[in-house]
ZAMI-875436 format. One record per residue (C-alpha): residue in three letters; x, y, z. Coordinates in steps of 0.05 Angstrom, whole numbers, padded with zeros to 5 digits, always signed. Layout:
BEGIN
ALAXYZ...
! end
This chain:
BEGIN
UNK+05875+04637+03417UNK+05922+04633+03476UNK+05898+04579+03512UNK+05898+04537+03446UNK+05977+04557+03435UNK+05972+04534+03512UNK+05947+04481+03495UNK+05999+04468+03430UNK+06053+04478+03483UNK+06032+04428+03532UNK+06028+04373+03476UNK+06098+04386+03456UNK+06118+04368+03525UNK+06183+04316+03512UNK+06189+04341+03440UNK+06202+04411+03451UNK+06284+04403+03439UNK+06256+04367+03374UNK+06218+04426+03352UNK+06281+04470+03375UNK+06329+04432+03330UNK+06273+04428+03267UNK+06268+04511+03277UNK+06346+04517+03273UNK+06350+04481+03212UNK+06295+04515+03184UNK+06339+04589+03198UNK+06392+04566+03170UNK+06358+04532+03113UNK+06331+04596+03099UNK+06390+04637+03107UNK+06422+04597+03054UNK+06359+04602+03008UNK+06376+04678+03019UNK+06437+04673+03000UNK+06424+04648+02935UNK+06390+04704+02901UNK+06440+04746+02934UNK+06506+04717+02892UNK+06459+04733+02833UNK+06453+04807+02844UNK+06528+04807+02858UNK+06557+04762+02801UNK+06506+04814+02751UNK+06533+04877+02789UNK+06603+04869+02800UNK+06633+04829+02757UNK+06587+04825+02685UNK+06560+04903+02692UNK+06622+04931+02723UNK+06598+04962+02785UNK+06658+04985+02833UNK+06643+04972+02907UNK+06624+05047+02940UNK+06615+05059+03013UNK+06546+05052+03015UNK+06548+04979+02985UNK+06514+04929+03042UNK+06541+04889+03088UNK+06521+04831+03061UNK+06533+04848+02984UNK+06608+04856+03008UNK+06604+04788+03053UNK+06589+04747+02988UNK+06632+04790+02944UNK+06694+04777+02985UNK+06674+04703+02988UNK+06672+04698+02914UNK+06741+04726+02918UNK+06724+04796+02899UNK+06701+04833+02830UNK+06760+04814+02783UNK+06766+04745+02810UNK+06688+04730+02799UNK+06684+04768+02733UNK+06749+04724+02707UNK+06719+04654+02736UNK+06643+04664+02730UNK+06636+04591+02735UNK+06642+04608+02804UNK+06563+04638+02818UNK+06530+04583+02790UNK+06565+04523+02833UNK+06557+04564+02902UNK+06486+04579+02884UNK+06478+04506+02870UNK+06522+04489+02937UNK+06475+04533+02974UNK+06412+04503+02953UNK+06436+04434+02967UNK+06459+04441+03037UNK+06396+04486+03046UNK+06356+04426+03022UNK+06393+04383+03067UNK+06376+04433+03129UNK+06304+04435+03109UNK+06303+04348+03100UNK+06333+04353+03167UNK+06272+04399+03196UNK+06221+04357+03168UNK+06241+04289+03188UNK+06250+04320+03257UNK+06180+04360+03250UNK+06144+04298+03234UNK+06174+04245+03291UNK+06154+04301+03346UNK+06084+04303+03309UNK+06079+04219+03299UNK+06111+04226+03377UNK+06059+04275+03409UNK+05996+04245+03359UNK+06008+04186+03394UNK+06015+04210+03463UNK+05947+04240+03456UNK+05913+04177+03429UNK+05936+04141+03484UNK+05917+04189+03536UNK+05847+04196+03504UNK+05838+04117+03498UNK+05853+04113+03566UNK+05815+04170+03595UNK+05750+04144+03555UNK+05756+04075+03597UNK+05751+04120+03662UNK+05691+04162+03642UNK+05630+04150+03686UNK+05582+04110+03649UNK+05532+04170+03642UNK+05568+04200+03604UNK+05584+04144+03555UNK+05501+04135+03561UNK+05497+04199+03540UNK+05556+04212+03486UNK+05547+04184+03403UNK+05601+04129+03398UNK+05611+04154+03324UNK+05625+04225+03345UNK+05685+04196+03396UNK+05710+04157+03338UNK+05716+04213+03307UNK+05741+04255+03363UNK+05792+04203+03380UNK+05820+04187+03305UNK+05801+04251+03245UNK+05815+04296+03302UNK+05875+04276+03336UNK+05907+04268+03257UNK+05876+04342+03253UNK+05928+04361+03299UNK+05984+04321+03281UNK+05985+04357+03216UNK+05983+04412+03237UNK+06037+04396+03294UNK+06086+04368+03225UNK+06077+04425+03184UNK+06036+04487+03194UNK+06080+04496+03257UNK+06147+04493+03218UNK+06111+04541+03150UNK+06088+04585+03216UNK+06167+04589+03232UNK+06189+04591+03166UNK+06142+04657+03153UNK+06166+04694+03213UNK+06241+04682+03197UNK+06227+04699+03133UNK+06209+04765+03147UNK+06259+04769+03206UNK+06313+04752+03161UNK+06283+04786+03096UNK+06274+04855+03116UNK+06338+04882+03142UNK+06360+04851+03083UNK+06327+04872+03031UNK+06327+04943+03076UNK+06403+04939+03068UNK+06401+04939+02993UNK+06349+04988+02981UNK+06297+05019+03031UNK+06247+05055+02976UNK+06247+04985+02939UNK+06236+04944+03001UNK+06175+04997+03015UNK+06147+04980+02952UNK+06156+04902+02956UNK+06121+04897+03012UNK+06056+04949+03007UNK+06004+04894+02988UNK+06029+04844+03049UNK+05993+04880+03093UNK+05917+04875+03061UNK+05934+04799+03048UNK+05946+04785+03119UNK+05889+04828+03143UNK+05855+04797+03086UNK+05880+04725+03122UNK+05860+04743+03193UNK+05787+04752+03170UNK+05786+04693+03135UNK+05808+04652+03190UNK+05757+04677+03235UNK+05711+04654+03184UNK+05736+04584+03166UNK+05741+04571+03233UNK+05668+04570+03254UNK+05654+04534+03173UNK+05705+04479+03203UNK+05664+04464+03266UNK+05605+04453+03228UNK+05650+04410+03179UNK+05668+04360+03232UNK+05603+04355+03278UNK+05571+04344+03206UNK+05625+04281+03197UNK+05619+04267+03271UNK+05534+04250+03271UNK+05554+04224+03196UNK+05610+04176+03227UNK+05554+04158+03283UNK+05508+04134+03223UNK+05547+04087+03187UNK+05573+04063+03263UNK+05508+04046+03292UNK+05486+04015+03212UNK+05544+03975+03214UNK+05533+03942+03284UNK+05458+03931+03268UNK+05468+03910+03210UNK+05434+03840+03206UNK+05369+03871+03239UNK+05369+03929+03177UNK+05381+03858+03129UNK+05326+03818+03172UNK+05284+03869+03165UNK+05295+03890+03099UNK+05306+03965+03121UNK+05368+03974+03067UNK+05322+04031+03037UNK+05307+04066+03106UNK+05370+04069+03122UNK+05394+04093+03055UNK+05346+04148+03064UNK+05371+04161+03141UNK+05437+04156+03109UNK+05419+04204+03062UNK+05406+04270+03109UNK+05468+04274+03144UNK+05517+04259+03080UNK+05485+04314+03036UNK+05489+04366+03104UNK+05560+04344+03116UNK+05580+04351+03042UNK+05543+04418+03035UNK+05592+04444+03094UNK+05651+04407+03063UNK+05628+04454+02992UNK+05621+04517+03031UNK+05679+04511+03055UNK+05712+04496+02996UNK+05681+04558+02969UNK+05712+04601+03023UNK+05781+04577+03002UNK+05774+04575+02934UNK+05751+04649+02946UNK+05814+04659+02991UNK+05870+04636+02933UNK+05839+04675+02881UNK+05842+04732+02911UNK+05911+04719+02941UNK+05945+04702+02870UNK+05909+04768+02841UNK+05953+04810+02905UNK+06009+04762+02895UNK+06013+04774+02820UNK+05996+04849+02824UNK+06048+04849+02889UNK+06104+04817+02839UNK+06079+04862+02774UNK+06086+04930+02815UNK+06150+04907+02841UNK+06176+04894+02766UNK+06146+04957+02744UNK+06171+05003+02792UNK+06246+04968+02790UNK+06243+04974+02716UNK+06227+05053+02719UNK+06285+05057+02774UNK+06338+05021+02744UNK+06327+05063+02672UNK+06332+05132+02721UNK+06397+05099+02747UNK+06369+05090+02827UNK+06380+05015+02827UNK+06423+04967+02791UNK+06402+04915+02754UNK+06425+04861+02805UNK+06391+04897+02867UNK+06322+04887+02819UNK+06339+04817+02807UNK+06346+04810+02880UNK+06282+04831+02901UNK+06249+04801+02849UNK+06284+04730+02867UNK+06260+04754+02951UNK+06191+04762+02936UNK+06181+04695+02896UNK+06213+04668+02963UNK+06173+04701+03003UNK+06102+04702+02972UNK+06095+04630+02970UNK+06095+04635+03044UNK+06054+04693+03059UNK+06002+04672+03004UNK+06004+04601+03040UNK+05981+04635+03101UNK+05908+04629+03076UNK+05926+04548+03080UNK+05956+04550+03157UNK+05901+04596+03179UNK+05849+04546+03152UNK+05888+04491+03183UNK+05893+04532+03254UNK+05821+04541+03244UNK+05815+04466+03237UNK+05861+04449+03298UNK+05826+04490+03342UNK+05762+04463+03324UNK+05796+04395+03333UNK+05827+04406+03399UNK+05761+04442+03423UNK+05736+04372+03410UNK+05791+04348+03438UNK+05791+04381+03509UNK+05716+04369+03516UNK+05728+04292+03529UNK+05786+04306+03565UNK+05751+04358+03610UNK+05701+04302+03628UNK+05718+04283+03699UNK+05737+04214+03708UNK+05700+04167+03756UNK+05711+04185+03829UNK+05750+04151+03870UNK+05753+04153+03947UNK+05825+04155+03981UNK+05823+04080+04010UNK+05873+04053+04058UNK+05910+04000+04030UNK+05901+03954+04085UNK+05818+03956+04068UNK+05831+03925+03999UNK+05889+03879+04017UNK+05839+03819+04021UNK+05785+03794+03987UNK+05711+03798+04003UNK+05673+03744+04039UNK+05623+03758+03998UNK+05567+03796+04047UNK+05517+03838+04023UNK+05471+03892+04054UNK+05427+03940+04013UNK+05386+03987+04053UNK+05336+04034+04034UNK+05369+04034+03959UNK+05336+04098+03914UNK+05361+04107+03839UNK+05341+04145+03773UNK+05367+04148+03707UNK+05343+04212+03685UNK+05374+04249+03728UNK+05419+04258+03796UNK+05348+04274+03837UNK+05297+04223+03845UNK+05237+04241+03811UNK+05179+04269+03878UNK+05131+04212+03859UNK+05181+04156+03871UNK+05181+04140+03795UNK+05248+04118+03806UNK+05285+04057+03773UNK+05292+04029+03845UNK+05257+04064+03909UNK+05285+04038+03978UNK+05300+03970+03968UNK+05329+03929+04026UNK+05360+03858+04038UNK+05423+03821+04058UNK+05463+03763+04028UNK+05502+03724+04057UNK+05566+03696+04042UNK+05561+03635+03995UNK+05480+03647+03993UNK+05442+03642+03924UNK+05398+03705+03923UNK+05352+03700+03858UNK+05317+03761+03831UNK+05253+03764+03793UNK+05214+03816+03762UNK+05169+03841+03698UNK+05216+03888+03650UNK+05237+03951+03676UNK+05228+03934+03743UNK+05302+03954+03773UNK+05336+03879+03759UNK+05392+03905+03717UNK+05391+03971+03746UNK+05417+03942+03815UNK+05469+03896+03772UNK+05496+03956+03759UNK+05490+03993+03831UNK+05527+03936+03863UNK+05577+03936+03813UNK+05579+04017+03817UNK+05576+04033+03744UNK+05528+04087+03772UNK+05526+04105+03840UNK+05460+04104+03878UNK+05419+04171+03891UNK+05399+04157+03958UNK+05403+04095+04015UNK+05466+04041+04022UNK+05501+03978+03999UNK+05555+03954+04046UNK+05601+03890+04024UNK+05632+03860+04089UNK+05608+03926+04127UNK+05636+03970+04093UNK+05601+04015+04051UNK+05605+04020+03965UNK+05621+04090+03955UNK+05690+04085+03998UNK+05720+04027+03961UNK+05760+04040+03892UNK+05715+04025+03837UNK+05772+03972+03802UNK+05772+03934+03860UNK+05698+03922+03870UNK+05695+03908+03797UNK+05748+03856+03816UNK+05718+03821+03869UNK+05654+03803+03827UNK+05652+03758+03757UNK+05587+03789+03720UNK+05549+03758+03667UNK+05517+03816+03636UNK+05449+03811+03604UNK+05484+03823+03534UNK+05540+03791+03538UNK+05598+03823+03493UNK+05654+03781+03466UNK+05723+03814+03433UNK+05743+03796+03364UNK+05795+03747+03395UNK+05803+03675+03400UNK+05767+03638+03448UNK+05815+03626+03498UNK+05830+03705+03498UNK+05756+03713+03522UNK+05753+03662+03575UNK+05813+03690+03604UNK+05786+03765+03604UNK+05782+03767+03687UNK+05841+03713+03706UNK+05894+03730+03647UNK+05943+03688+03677UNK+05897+03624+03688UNK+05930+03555+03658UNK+05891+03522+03607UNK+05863+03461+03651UNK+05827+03520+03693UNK+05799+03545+03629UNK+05771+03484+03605UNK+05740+03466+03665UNK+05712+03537+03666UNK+05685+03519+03595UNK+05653+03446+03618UNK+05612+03488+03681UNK+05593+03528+03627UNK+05573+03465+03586UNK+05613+03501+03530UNK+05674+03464+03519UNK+05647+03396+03476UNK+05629+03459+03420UNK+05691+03491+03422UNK+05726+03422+03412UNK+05685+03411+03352UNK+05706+03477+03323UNK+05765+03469+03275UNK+05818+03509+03322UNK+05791+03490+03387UNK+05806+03549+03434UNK+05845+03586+03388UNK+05783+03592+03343UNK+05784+03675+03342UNK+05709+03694+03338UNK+05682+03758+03298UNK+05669+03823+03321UNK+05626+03824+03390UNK+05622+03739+03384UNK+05582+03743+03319UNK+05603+03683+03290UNK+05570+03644+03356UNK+05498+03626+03364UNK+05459+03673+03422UNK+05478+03607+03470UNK+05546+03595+03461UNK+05559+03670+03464UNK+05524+03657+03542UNK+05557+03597+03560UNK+05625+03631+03537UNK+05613+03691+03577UNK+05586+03647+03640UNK+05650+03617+03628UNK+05680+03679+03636UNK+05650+03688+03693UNK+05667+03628+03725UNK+05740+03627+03716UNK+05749+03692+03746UNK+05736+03651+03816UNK+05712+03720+03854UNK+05678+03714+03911UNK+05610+03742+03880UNK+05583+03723+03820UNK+05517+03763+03778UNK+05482+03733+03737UNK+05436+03782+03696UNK+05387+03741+03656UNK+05445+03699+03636UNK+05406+03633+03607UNK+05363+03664+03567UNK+05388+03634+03497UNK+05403+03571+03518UNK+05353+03517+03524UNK+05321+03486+03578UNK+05370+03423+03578UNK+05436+03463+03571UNK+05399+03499+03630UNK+05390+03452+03669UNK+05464+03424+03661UNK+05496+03489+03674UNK+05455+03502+03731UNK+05471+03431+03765UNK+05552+03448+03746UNK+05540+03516+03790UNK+05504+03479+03851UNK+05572+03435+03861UNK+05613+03515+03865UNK+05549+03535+03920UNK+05584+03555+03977UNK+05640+03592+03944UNK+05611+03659+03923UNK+05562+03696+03929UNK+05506+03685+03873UNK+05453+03731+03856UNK+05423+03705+03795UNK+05368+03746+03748UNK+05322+03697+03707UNK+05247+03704+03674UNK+05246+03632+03677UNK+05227+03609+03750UNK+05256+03542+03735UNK+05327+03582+03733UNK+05307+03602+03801UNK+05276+03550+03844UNK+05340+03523+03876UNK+05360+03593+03899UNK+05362+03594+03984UNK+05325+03661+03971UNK+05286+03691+03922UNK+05260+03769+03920UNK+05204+03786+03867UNK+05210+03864+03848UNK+05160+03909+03817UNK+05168+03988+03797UNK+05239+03987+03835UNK+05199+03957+03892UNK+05215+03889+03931UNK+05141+03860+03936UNK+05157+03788+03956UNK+05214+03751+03986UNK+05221+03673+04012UNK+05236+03614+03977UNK+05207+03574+03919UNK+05161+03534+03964UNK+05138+03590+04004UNK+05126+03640+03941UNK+05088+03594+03912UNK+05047+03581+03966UNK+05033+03655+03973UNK+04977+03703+03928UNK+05030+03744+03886UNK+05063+03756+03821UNK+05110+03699+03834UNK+05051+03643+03842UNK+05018+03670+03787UNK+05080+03670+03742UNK+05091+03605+03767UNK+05027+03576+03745UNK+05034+03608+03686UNK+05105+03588+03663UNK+05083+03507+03688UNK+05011+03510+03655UNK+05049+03518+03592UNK+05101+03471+03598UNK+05050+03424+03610UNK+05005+03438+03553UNK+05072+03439+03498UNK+05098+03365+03535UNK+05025+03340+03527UNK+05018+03365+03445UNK+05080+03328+03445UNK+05060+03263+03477UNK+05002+03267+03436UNK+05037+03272+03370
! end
């Protein structure tokens, strides 16, 4: 429990005075609410039943008296009690507008804070763990939980307050008018917060399985929703109703148990309330006919404990939700206990330029299982070696699963290799800042992802500031910019969520456009043709031989006719390199790449000669 109030601390970092000056107008909020029930007893005592003011009378009961302007005064201008009552209860309700509105703008202020700083820290977690973690779940994490908190932040904080000046300010009052009766208002508050610690234990644990059920239920819909034209192409709308199914009835039997346990809490809580407020009318009632109270001290209990009940019987509500924030910030801190991606201390002189563009991989070992390499050498990529150099078109070739991609993502270190090296200019991966790699090399990924932006705002992804006549040429190496003319906004033309409303191709050529404009001095192309046909092909290809000599190009294809212009080719197989040369001398040679070679041409040739025949 500490380290979460820790933890509730640190978030109100720059909102603390907030907090400060929404608890001070709670006091004296309920100091005036006090004083309400208190001109009651007096009005009833002094000046309709005739009391006479005796040396035992309270401090307080002689504070309001003399402000009414004493016993004769009040009992000739009675008028009097009901307009400072109502007085009271306005500026009270001013004082308690006041903490609210100041309550929720730290709350709206710190919610944000923490969204930010969670956005943020998820776009500097390794990609492991992003391999490893349900997107759904980090929705969740990121939005139902952080709102978790907020609420909790703009209220149950401030009813927290209000309960312990409540009974700070209640009890030497209500001590000051009558110790037995004060005994006997408060002998069931005990049991009910006893009665509230238990429960809180217990709705705590219900809570956690409330939101990891909504968490792998968010992940569901999530993962249907992005899929969803395979599910329609597939016609798998009753499968997934069915996978659907499972985790909405577990998360809804949680959401009823837990229901259960407060429905279970506020029953019994109104029978000690009611039985709290019955005894106290009981036991007044038998005191004020033997003459120990008055009839005003009785109406002033009476009128404390319907103030203060609603708070303590609203305890059950703030424990559930303290039980739900510390579920949520458990949540919370695991993401941002993930460590981010290293970074090693670089002297800024290293990264002051940019790279020529020289490559050396030696001995390169890597697994995606785990941080060992498996004893076999079952690896995705064991001890693979070769240089590039600047301005050199290195091609890469390979059955699936044979390390292609998996070295994409080594030189670009979204994982960093088990064992071996890659150097750029000499220097080696691991001691340059991760940004600035990433910085130096335009990357068509294999799948390439588009934001639901317009055109233009996806072209100019790596050069933001890039005019438009760079951007268009971009688009016409790409052999993309005759179709975004035709569409009816041109570049403005904002595409759907991940480039849906393109074909497979244009998303390609848009992303190779990408690519392109980001002029780095190494470009990677992973498999980045493979939707677009052989003529677009050829065209982009031609548009990329006038830029040879200006980065680096390693370029991943299945289809060898992608490749055969490359100075250098290397064919790998089970993470291994197996052949290397060019396109004449690979085909010359016995080896996968002759055989894929014949292959790929033997059926070119057969399809043009159907068609010559037709």
């Amino acid at each position: 429990m500490l380290s979460h109030l820790t933890t509730i601390w640190s978030l109100m970092k720059g909102n603390r005075l907030r907090y400060g000056f929404a608890l001070g107008c709670l006091m004296m909020a309920t100091l005036l609410n006090y004083g309400v029930p208190l001109i009651g007893s007096v009005t009833i005592d002094f000046a309709i039943a005739g009391k006479q003011v005796a040396a035992d009378t309270s401090r307080p009961v002689l504070g309001f008296l003399h402000l009414l302007g004493g016993a004769e005064h009040l009992r000739a201008n009675l008028w009097l009690a009901p307009v400072a009552m109502v007085l009271l209860s306005i500026i009270g309700g001013v004082f308690s507008y006041l903490k609210g509105w100041q309550a929720s703008l730290a709350s709206d202020g710190i919610s944000q804070k923490l969204k930010n700083e969670l956005y943020d820290h998820l776009n500097h977690l390794p990609a492991r763990h992003h391999d490893q973690t349900d997107t759904g779940d980090l929705v969740q994490r990121c939005t139902s939980d952080v709102e978790t908190t907020r609420q909790f932040l703009a209220s149950q904080v401030m009813d927290i307050g209000n309960a312990l000046i409540l009974a700070c300010t209640a009890l030497p009052l209500m001590l000051s008018l009558n110790v037995p009766m004060t005994l006997v208002s408060f002998s069931l508050i005990g049991p009910i917060v006893l009665y509230g610690y238990f429960y809180f234990r217990k709705v705590r644990y219900t809570f956690k399985l409330v939101e990891e059920a909504e968490g792998a239920l968010t992940g569901v819909v999530q993962e249907n929703l992005t899929g969803i034209r395979v599910v329609r192409a597939f016609s798998r709308h009753a499968h997934e109703r069915a996978k659907f199914a499972e985790p909405n009835a577990r998360y809804r039997d949680r959401a009823l148990h837990m229901l259960r346990l407060m429905a279970w809490y506020w029953s019994i809580s109104d029978v000690v309330v009611i039985t709290q407020i019955g005894l106290t009318l009981l036991v007044g009632a038998y005191w004020i006919a033997d003459g120990t109270i008055t009839v005003g001290v009785h109406f002033a209990f009476l009128a404390y404990l319907g103030i203060m009940m609603w708070p303590i019987r609203q305890m059950g509500r703030i424990l559930t939700d303290l039980g739900k924030t510390t579920v949520a910030l458990n949540r919370i801190r695991e993401i941002l206990a993930v460590a981010h991606e290293s970074e090693p201390v670089t002297d800024p002189a290293v990264t002051a330029q940019s790279l020529t563009g020289r490559i050396s991989v030696r001995d390169l070992h890597f697994n995606h299982a785990a941080s060992e390499l498996p004893p076999d050498g079952r690896g995705a990529l064991n001890g693979i070696s070769f240089d590039v150099q600047p301005g050199e078109t290195l091609a890469i070739l390979g059955p699936s699963g044979s390390g292609k991609s998996t070295l994409m993502h080594l030189l670009l270190r979204l994982y960093d290799y088990t064992r071996g090296s890659i150097q750029y200019d000499g220097r080696e991966l691991t001691t340059l800042p991760r940004k600035w790699v990433r910085g130096q090399i335009g990357v068509v990924m294999q799948e390439p992802f588009l934001f639901s932006k317009s055109l233009r705002d996806n072209l100019r992804l790596g050069h933001g500031s890039a005019p438009d006549q760079e951007v268009e040429n971009a688009a016409q190496t790409a052999c993309i910019h005759d179709t975004i003319l035709s569409f009816e906004h041109g570049y403005e033309t904002v595409i759907g969520e991940r480039g849906i409303t393109l074909s497979g191709g244009q998303r390609q050529r848009v992303a190779i456009a990408r690519a392109v404009l980001k002029r780095a001095p190494v470009l990677i192309l992973d498999d980045a043709m493979s939707a677009i046909d052989a003529e677009t092909e050829t065209m982009i290809l031609d548009a990329l031989k006038t830029r040879r000599g200006r980065a680096t190009t390693l370029v991943i294809a299945h289809r060898l006719a992608t490749l055969v212009h490359a100075d250098r080719i290397i064919v790998l197989d089970h993470g291994r390199i197996i052949q290397t040369g060019t396109h004449a001398e690979l085909a010359a040679q016995e080896g996968l790449y002759r055989r894929l070679w014949q292959i790929q041409t033997s059926v070119e040739t057969d399809f043009q000669n159907e068609l010559n025949s037709k």
